[in-house]
N, C-alpha and C positions, 0 to 999 in steps of 0.2 A: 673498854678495850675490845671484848666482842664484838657489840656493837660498830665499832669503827672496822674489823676485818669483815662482816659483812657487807659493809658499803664499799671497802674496798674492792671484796668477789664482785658485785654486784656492775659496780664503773668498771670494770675490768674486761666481764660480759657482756654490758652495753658496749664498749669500746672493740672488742673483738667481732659483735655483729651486725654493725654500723659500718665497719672495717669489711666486711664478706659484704655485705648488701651493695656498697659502693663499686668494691672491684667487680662484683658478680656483672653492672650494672655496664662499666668497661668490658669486661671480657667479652658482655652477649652483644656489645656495637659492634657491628661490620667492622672486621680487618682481614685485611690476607692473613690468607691463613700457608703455614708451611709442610712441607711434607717432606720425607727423605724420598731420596730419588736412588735409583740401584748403585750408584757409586759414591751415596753416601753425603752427598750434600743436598744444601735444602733449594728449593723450586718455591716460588712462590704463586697463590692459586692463578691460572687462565682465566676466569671468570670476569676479572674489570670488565670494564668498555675500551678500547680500543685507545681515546685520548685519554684515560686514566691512567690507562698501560705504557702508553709513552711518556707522560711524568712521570710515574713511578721509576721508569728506566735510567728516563734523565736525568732526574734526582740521584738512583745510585749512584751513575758515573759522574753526577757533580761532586760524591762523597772520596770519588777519586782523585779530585783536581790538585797536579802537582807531583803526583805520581810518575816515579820518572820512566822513560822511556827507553827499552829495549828492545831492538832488532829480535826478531825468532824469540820473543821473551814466550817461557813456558805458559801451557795452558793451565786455569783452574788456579790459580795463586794471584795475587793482588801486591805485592813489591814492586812488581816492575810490570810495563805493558808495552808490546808493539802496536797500531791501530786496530789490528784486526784481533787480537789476545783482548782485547777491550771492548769491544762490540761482541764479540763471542759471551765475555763473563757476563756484562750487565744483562745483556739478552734473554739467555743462558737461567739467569737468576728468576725471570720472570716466564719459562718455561720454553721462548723459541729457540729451538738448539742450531744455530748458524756454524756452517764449516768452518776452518781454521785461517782460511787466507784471504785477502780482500777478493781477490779473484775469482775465489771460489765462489763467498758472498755476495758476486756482485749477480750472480746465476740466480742464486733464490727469492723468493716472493715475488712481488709483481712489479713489471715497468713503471715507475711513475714520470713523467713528463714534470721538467726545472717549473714551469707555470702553476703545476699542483703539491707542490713538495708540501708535505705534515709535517708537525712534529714528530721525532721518533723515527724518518727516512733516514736510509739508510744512503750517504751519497758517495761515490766513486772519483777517484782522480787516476792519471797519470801519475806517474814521477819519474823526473829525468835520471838516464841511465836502463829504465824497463820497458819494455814494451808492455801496452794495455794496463789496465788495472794495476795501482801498488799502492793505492792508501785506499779508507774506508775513514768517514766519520759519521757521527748521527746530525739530524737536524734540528736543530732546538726552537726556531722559529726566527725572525726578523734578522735576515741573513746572517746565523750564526750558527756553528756546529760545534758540539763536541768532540777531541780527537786527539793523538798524541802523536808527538813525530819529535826527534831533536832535545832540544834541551829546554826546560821547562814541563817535560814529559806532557800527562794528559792537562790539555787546556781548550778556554772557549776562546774559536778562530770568528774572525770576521772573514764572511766567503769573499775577499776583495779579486781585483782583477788576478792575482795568480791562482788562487783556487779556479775564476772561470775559466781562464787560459789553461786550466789542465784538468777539468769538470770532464766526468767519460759519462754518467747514467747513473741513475739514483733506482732504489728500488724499495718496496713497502711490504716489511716483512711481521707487523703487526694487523691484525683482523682486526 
């Protein structure tokens, strides 16, 4: 009977540092890593590349898809999005802090020309009823964006002829 509770302690010990050796071995792989930020949510690290940073982006906002969509929907919350409440958080999450209205968005980072659109562009439209700027989506690559508007809230749009018919300027707010 001794002898059996020492093999027990024993497989228990191998089992618990075989168990730390493993995860130690995950934890020390490269991952974003998180930090709080002064208002309390988490930022995830700047340091990607640039096209890792924009799948990582798009990946969030694809964990949004379906998420229904509201006008002036609040900032900092994920129930509901208007386009630009959606570009703000996913962005937001990976450290670029973009202002609150497409409009405003459509001012920062740099001109990009419809011939060089990235992944992770930020692109601009019309909408009837506004003058200038009223929606924002991101670019996901083979004429396709993430973006929410109506019913079916955040979803992937093909840029067909009414996106270009109301296409204002695209802009690249990832380094």
């Amino acid at each position: 009977m001794k002898l059996h509770h020492k093999w027990s302690k024993r497989l228990a010990i191998m089992t618990i540092g075989a168990t730390v050796a493993i995860s130690g071995g995950v934890i020390s792989s490269p991952q974003p890593t998180q930090a709080a930020t002064d208002n309390g949510t988490a930022t995830i690290d700047a340091t990607i590349t640039s096209t890792s940073k924009a799948d990582r982006i798009i990946a969030l906002g694809k964990r949004y898809l379906g998420t229904p969509y509201k006008f002036g929907a609040a900032v900092g919350q994920t129930k509901n999005f208007d386009c630009s409440t959606l570009t703000k958080y996913i962005f937001g999450k990976y450290g670029i802090t973009l202002p609150r209205t497409a409009a405003q968005q459509s001012k920062v980072g740099s001109f990009v020309s419809k011939s060089n659109w990235k992944k992770g562009d930020l692109l601009f439209f019309s909408v009837p009823g506004r003058s200038g700027v009223g929606h924002v989506g991101v670019y996901l690559g083979n004429n396709k964006m993430l973006n929410t508007y109506g019913a079916g809230g955040v979803k992937i749009t093909t840029i067909n002829s009414y996106w270009n018919s109301h296409y204002m300027t695209a802009r690249r707010v990832i380094k």
